[in-house]
N, C-alpha and C positions, 0 to 999 in steps of 0.2 A: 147422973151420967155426964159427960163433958164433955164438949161440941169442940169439934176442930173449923176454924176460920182459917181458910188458904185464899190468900190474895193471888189473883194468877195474873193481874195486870200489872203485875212487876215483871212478867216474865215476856211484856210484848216489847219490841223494837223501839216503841216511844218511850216507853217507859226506861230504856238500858240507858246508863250515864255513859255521856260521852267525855272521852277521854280531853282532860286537861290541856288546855294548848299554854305553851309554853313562847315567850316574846319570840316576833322572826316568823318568816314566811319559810314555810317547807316549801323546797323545789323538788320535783321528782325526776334526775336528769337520767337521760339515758344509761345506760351502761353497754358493753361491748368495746366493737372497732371505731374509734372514732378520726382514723384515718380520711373517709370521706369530706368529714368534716373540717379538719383541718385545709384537705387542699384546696375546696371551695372558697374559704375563710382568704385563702394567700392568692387563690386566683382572683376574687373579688377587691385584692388590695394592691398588687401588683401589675394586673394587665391596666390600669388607669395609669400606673405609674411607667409602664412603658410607652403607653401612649403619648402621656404629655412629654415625654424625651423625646420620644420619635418627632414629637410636633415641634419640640423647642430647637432641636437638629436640624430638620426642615426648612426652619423659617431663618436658621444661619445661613446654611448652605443657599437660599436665595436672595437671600443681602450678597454672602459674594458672590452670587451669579451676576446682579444686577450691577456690582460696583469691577467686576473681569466687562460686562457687558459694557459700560461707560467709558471702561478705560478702551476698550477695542474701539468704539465708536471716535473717542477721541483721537486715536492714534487713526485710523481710517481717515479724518479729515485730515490731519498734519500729511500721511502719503501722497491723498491726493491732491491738497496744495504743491507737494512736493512733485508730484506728477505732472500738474501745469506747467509748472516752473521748468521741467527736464522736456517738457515738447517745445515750450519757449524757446526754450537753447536750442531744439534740435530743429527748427524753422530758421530761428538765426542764423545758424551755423549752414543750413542747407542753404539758404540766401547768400550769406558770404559764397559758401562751395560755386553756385552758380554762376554771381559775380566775377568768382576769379577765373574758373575754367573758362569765360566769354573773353577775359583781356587775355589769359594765354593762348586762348587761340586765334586771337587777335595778332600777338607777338608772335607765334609760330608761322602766322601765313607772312611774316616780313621779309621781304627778298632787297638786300641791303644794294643800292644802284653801283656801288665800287663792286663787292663783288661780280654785278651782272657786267660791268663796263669791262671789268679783266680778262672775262669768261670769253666775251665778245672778241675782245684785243687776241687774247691765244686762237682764235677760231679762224680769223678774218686773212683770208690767203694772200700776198704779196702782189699782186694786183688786182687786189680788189678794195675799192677805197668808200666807207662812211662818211655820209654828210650829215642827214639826223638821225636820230633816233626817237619813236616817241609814244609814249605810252598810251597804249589803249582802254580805258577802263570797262569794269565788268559788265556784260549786259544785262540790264534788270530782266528778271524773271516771273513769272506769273504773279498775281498775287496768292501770298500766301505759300510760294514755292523758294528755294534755295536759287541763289543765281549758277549759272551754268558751270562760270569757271571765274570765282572770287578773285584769284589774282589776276584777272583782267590779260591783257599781252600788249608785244609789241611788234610796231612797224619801222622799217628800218630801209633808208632809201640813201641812194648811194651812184657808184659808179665803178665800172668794171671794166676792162680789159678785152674782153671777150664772154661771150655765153657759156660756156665751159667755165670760165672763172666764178660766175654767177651760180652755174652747178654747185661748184665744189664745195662756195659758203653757203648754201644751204645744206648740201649733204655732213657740211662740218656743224651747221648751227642744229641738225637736229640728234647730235652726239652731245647737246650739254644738256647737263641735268638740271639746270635751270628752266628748260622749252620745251615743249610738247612736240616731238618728234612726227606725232599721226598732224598738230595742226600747223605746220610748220610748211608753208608754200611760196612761191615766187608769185605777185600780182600782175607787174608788170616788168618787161625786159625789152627796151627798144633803141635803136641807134642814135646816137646823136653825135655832135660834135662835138668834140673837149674843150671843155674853156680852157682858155690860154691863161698863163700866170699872167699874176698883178704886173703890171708896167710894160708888160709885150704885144706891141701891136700886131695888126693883122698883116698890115702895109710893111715891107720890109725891100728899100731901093725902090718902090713902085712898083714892088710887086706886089700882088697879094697873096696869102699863103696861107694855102687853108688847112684846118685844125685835122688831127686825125681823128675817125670814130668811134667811139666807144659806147658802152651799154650804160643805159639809163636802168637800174631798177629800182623794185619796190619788194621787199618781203616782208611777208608778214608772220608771228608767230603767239602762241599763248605760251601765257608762263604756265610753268609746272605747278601744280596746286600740294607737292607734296609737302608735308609739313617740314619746314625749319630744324627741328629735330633731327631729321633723316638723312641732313644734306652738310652735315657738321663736317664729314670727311672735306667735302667739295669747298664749302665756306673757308676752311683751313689753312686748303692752298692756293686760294685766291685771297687770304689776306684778314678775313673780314673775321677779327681776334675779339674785338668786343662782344659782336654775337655771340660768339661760340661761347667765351663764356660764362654769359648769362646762363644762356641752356642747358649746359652742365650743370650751374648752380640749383637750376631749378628743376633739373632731374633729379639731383641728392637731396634734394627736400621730398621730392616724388611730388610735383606739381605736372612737371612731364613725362611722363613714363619715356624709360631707355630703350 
């Protein structure tokens, strides 16, 4: 009879041949959508890359910040040197301004003596006669205050005819616009006897022969403190051409307002 021998241990898992490998590594890659994949892949290569622009951007944009900033700082100091320099001038300039408004009003309170002496001469009635005339200067005023009346005035002492006559050159002296008409008053008015002209005696045959009498006064008055300026008509036709003018000149400059 004739025996059958079956190996069964060929038929286990250790025992199955395995298949041949061939050079090279098998990869086993996905299959499908690989859409995911890629945009991860471009978002992992591109967001770096917008970063460092954005950074490199950045870092321009504050160089020129810092060099706009530089230049603003320097131009800031050039102003404000330029700034010192224009309040300079405008101290100067108000100094001068100061300076010169003090000599104009200086020049404007001048009351020129020909014209006062003409003023006087039109005023002074036909028997009433001037011996002096003489200027009163201004009274000081407190300290620290303005004096009362800067152009000072005048006293004027003389001889008259009669009291009437003494009236009438006061009532004429305070029609000029040179004199203070409210301080314009008579001191003194009293009789005496008229001097006799140069070389006439008193004694005339053994007689004597006495003088007749007339008025001794004293008037006194302030000058008008209006400004020079104002009195150009008046100054005109009493003569006084130089004054006039200056003041004009120095109105069209506008140094004096008209």
């Amino acid at each position: 009879m004739y025996s059958l021998d079956v190996n069964f241990l060929k038929d286990r898992p250790a025992y199955q041949k395995k298949p041949e490998r061939k050079g090279g590594i098998s990869l086993n890659l996905p299959t499908g959508d690989l859409t995911p994949i890629y945009a991860g892949v471009a978002v992992g290569v591109v967001l770096p890359a917008l970063l460092g622009l954005g950074w490199w951007l950045l870092q321009g944009k504050i160089v020129e910040l810092e060099a706009q900033i530089a230049q603003l700082e320097q131009e800031s100091k050039r102003l404000d040197t330029e700034i010192g320099n224009i309040n300079k001038i405008k101290a100067e300039t108000n100094a001068i301004k100061g300076e010169t408004q003090a000599l104009v009003t200086v020049f404007d309170q001048i009351r020129p003596w020909s014209a006062m002496l003409q003023d006087l001469r039109d005023r002074i009635p036909v028997a009433v006669q001037i011996q002096t005339i003489k200027q009163i200067p201004p009274i000081p005023a407190a300290e620290g205050q303005p004096a009362s009346n800067p152009a000072g005035g005048l006293e004027i002492t003389g001889l008259a005819r009669s009291f009437n006559d003494v009236n009438d050159f006061l009532l004429s002296l305070q029609q000029s616009q040179f004199l203070k008409s409210t301080e314009s008053r008579i001191l003194t008015a009293t009789l005496v006897d008229a001097p006799l002209p140069p070389g006439v005696d008193q004694l005339t045959n053994g007689v004597t022969v006495k003088p007749p009498q007339v008025v001794k006064y004293t008037i006194q008055s302030s000058m008008n403190d209006v400004p020079a300026s104002e009195l150009i008509r008046e100054l005109e036709k009493k003569g006084t051409v130089g004054l006039v003018a200056r003041i004009r000149s120095m109105q069209q400059t506008g140094v004096i307002s008209k």
